[in-house]
N, C-alpha and C positions, 0 to 999 in steps of 0.2 A: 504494500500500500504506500501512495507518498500521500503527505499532508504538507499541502502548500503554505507557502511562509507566510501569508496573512492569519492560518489559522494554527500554527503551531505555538507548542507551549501551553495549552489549553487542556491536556491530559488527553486527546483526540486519540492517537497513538495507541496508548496504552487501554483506554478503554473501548479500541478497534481490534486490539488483541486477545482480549479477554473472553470479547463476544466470541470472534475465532476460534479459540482456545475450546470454549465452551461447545460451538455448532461443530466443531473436527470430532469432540469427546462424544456425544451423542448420534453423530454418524459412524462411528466405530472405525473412524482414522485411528490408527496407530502409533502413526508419528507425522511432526508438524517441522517442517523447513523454513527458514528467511534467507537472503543474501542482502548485505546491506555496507555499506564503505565503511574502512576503522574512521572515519572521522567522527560518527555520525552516534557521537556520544550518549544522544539522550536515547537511541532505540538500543543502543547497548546492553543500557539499564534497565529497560524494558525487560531484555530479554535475559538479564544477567537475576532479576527481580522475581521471573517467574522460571529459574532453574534450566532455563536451556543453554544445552551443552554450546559454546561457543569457540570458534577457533579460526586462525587466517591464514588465510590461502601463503605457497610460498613467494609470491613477488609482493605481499602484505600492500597486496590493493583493494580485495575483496575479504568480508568477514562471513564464513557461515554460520547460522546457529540452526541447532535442534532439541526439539521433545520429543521423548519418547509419552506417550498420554495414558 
């Protein structure tokens, strides 16, 4: 998901993930993916906040994260 700069900072993010988090677990997803740049601190948090495993790529341009649900 992106959240454009007029509307970031707003917890928009975090509670687009939740809902996510929540519709993947009751659809019987297993596990949940993002890719997102190390810059991009606040979804780090996000992601560091609700236990998914996170780690970067080797030219440390790109960041993975995952759940397992």
């Amino acid at each position: 998901m992106i959240i454009p700069d007029a509307w970031q900072r707003r917890g928009i993010g975090a509670a687009l993930t939740d809902v996510l988090l929540r519709i993947a677990k009751d659809w019987g997803i297993r596990e949940i993916s993002a890719v997102t740049l190390p810059e991009n601190d606040r979804m780090l948090a996000i992601f560091k906040a609700r236990k998914f495993k996170v780690a970067i790529n080797d030219t440390r341009d790109t960041v993975y994260a995952s759940k397992t649900l």
